[in-house]
N, CA and C atoms as a LAMMPS dump frame, in Angstrom:
ITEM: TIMESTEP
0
ITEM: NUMBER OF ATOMS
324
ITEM: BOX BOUNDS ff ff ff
-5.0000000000000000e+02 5.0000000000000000e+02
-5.0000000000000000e+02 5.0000000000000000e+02
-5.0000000000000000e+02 5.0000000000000000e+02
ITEM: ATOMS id mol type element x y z
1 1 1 N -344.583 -243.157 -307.204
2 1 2 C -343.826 -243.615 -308.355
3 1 3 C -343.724 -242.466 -309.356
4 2 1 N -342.027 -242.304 -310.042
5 2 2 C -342.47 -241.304 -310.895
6 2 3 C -343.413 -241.57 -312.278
7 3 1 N -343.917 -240.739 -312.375
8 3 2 C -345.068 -240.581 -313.703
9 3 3 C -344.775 -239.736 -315.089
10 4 1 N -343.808 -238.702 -314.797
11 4 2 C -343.649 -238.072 -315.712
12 4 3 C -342.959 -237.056 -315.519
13 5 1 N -341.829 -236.602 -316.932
14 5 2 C -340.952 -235.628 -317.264
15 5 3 C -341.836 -234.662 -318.011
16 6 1 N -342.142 -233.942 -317.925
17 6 2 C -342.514 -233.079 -318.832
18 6 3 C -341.266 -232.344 -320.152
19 7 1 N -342.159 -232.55 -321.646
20 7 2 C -340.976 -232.306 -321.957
21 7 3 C -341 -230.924 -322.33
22 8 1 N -341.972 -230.309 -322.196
23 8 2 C -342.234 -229.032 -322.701
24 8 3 C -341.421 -228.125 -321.234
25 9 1 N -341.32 -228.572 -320.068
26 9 2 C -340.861 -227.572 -319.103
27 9 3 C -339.354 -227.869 -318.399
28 10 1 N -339.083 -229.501 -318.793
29 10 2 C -337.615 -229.815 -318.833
30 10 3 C -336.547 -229.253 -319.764
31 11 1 N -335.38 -228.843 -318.925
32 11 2 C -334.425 -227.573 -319.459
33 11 3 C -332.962 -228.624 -319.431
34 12 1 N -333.395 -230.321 -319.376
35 12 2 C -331.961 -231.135 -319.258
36 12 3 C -331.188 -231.496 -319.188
37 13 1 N -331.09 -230.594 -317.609
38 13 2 C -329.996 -230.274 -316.642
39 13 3 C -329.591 -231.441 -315.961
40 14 1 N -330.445 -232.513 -316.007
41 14 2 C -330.089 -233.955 -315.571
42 14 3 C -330.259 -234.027 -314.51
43 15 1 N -330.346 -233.221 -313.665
44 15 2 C -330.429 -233.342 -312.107
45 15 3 C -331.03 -234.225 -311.302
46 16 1 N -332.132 -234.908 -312.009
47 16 2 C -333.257 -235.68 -311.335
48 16 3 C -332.259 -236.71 -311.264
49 17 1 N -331.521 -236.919 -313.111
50 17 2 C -330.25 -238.493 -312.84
51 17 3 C -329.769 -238.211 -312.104
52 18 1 N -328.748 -237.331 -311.113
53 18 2 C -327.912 -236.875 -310.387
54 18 3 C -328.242 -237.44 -308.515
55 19 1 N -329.785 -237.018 -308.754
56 19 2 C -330.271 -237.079 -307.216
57 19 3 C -330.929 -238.359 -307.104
58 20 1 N -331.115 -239.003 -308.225
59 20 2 C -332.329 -240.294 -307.958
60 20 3 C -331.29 -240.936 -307.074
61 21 1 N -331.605 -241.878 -306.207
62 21 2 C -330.877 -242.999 -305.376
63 21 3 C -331.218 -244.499 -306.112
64 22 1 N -332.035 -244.557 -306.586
65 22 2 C -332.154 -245.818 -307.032
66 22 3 C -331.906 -245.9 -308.703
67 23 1 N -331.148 -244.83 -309.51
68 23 2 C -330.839 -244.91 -310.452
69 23 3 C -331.971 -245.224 -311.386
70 24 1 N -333.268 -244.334 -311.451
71 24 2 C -334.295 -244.099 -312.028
72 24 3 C -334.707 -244.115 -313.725
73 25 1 N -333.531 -242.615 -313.86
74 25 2 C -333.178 -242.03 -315.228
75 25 3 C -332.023 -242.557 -315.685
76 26 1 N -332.12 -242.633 -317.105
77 26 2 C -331.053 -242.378 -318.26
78 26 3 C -330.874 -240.748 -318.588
79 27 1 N -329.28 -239.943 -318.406
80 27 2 C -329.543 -239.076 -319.667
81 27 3 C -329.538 -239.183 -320.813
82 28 1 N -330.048 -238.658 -321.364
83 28 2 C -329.992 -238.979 -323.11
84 28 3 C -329.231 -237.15 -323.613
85 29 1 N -328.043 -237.545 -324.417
86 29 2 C -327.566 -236.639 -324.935
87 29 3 C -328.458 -235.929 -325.816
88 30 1 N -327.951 -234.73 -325.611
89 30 2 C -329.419 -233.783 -326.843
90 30 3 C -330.744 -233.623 -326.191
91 31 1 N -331.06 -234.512 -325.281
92 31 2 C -332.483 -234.154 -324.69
93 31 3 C -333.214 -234.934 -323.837
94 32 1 N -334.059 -234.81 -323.262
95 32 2 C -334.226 -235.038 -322.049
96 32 3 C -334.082 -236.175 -321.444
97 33 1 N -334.084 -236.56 -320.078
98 33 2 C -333.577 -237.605 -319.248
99 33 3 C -334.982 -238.742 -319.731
100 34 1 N -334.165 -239.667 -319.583
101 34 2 C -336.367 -240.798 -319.687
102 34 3 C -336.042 -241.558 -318.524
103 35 1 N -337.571 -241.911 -318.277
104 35 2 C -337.821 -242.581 -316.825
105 35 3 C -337.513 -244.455 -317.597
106 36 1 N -335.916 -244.639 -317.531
107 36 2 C -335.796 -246.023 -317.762
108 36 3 C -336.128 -247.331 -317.041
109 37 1 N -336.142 -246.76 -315.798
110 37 2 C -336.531 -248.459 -314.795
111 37 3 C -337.921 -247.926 -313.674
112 38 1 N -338.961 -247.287 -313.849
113 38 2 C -340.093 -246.807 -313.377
114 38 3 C -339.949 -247.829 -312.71
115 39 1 N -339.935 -249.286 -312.159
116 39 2 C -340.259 -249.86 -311.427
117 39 3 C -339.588 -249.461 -309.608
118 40 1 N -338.272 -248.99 -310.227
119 40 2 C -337.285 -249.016 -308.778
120 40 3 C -337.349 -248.13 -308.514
121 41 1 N -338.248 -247.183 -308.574
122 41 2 C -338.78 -246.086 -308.303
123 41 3 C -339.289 -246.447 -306.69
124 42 1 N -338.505 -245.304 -305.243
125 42 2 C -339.413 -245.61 -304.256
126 42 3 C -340.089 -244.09 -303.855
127 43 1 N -340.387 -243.53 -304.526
128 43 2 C -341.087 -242.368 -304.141
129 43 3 C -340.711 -241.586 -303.509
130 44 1 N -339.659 -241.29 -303.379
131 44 2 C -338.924 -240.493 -302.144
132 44 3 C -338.963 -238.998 -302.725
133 45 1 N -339.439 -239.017 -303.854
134 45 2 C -339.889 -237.042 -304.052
135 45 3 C -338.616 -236.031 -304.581
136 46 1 N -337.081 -236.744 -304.704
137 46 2 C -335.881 -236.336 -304.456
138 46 3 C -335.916 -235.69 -305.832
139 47 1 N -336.252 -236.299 -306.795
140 47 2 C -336.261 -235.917 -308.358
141 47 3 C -337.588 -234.72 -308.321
142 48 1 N -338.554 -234.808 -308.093
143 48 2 C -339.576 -233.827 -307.816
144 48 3 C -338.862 -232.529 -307.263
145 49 1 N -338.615 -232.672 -305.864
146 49 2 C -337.821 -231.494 -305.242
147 49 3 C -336.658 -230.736 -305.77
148 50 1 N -335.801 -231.564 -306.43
149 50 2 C -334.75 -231.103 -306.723
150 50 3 C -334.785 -230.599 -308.311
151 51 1 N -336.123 -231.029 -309.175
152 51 2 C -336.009 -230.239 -310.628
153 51 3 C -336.461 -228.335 -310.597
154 52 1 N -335.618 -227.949 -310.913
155 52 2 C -335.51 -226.503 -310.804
156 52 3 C -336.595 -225.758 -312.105
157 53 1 N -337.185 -226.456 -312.841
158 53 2 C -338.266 -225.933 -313.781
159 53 3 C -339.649 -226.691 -313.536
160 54 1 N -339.741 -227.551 -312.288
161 54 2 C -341.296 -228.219 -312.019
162 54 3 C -341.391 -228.954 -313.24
163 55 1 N -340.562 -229.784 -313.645
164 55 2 C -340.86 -230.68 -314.628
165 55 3 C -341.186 -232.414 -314.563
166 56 1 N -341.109 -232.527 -313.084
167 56 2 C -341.361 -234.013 -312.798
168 56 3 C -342.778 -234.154 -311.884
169 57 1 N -343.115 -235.409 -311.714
170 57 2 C -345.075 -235.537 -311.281
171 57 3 C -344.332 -237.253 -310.375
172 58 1 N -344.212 -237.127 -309.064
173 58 2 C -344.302 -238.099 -308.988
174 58 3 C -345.337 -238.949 -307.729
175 59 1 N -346.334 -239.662 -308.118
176 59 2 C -347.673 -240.26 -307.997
177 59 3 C -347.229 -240.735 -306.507
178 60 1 N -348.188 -240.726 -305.069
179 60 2 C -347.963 -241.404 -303.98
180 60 3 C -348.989 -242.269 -304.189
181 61 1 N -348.57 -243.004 -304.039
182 61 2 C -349.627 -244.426 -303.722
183 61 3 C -349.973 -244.959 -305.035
184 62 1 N -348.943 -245.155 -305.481
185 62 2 C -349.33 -246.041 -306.936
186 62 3 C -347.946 -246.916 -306.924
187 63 1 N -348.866 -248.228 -307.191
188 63 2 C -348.033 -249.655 -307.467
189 63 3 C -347.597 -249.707 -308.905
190 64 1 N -348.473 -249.135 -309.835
191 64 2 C -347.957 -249.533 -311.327
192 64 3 C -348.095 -248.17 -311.86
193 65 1 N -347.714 -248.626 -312.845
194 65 2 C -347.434 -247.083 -313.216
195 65 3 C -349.175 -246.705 -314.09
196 66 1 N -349.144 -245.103 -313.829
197 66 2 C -350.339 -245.049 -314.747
198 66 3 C -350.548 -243.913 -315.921
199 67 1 N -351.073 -244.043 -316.174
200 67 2 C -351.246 -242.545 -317.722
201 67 3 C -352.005 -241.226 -317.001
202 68 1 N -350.912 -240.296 -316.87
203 68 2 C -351.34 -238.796 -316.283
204 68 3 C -352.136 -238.184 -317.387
205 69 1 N -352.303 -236.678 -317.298
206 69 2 C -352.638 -236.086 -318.279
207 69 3 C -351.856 -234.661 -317.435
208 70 1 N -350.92 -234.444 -318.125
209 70 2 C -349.598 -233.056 -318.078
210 70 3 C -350.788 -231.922 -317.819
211 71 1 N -351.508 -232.089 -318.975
212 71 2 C -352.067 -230.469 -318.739
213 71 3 C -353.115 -230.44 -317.602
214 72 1 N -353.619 -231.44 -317.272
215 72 2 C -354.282 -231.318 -316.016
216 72 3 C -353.457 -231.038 -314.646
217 73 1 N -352.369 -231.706 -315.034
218 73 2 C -351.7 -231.388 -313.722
219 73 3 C -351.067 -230.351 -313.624
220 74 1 N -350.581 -229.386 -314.706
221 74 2 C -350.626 -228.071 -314.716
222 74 3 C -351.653 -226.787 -314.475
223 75 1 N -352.792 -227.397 -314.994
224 75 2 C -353.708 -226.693 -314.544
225 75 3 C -354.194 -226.848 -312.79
226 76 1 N -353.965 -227.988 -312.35
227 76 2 C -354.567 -228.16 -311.172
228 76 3 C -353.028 -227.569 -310.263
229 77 1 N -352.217 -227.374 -310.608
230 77 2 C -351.221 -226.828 -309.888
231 77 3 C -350.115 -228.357 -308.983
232 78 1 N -350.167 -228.512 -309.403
233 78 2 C -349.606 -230.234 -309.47
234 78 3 C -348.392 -230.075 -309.673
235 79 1 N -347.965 -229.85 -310.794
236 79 2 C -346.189 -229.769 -310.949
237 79 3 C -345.537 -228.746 -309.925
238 80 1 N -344.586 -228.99 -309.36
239 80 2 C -344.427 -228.203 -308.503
240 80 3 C -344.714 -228.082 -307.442
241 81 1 N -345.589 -228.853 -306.78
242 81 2 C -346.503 -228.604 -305.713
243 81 3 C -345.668 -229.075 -304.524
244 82 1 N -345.132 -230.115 -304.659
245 82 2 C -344.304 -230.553 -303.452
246 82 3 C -343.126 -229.609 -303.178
247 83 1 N -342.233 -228.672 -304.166
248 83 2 C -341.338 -228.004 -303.808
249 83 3 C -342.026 -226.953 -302.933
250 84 1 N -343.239 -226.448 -303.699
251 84 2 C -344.209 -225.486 -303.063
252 84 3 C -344.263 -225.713 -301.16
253 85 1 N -344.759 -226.604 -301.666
254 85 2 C -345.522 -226.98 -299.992
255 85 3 C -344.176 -227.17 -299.409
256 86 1 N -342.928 -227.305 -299.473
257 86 2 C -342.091 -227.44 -297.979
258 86 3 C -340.908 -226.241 -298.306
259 87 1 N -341.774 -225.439 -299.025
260 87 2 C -340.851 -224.208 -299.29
261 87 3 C -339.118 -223.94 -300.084
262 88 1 N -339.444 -224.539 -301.05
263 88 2 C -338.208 -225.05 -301.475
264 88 3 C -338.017 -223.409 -303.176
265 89 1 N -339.164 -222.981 -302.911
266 89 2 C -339.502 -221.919 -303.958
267 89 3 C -339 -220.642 -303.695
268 90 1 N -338.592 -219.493 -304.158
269 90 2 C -338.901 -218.672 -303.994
270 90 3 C -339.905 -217.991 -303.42
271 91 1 N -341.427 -218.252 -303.916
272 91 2 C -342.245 -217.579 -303.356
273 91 3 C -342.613 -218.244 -302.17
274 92 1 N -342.342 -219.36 -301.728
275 92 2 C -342.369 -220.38 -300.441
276 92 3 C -341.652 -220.43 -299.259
277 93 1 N -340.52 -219.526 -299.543
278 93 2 C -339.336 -219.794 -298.696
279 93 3 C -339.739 -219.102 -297.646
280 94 1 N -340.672 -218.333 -297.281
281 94 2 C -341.05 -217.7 -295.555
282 94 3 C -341.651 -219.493 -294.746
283 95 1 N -342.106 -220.046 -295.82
284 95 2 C -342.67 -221.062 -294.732
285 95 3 C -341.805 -222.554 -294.525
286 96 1 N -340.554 -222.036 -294.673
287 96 2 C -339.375 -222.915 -294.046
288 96 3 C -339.395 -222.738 -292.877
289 97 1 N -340.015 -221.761 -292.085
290 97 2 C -339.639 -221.682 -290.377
291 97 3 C -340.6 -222.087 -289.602
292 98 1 N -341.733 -222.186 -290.715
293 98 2 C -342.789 -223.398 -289.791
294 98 3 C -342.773 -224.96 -289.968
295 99 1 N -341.504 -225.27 -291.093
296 99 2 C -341.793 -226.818 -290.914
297 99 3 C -340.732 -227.528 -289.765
298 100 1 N -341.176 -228.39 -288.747
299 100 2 C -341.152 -229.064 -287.749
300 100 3 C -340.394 -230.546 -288.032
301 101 1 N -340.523 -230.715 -289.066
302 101 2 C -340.488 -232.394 -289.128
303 101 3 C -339.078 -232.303 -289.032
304 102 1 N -337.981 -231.773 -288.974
305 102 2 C -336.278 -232.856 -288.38
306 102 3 C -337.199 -232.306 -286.744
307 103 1 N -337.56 -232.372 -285.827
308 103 2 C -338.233 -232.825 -284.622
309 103 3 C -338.132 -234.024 -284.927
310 104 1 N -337.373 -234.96 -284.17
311 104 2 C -338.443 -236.263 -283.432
312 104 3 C -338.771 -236.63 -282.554
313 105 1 N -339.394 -237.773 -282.135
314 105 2 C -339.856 -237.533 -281.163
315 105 3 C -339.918 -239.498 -280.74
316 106 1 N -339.339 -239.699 -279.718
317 106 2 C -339.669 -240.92 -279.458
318 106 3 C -340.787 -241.639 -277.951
319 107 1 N -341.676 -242.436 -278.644
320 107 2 C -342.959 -242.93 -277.829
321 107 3 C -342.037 -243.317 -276.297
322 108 1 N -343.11 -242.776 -275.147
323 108 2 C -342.617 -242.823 -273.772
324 108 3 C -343.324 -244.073 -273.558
């Protein structure tokens, strides 16, 4: 579920409104997008992946929503982490040729 915009690293390009599928965000003119319907949130990471300043946190395995703490998750390397890990970064992009998953594979 998403958890949080950061507003200190959001540049409110809107994009997250753009990519959500379940119509997540509001933009708000002048400044940043807000998480208006957190409930219809299905975790699909699309707003995470696709913010270009690591400004979104969004929680796996949470039913309700809960109270983060930004600077921990900056410090622990958290924001960002999912673009990180499937190479969606600059400094990540060599390890696009080891991910596997469009493979499928169906049980014999």
């Amino acid at each position: 579920m998403i958890e949080l915009i950061s507003e200190e690293r959001c540049t409110s390009c809107n994009i997250c409104v753009r990519v959500c599928p379940t119509n997540v965000f509001d933009a708000v003119e002048g400044g940043i997008p807000v998480i208006a319907r957190q409930q219809d949130c299905q975790t699909c990471y699309m707003c995470e992946l696709y913010c270009p300043s690591d400004a979104m946190f969004v929680a796996a395995d949470v039913a309700v929503p809960q109270t983060v703490d930004e600077q921990r998750l900056a410090d622990d390397g958290v924001l960002g982490s999912y673009r990180r890990a499937i190479g969606w970064t600059p400094e990540t992009r060599a390890q696009r040729s080891h991910d596997r998953s469009f493979l499928l594979t169906s049980p014999h």
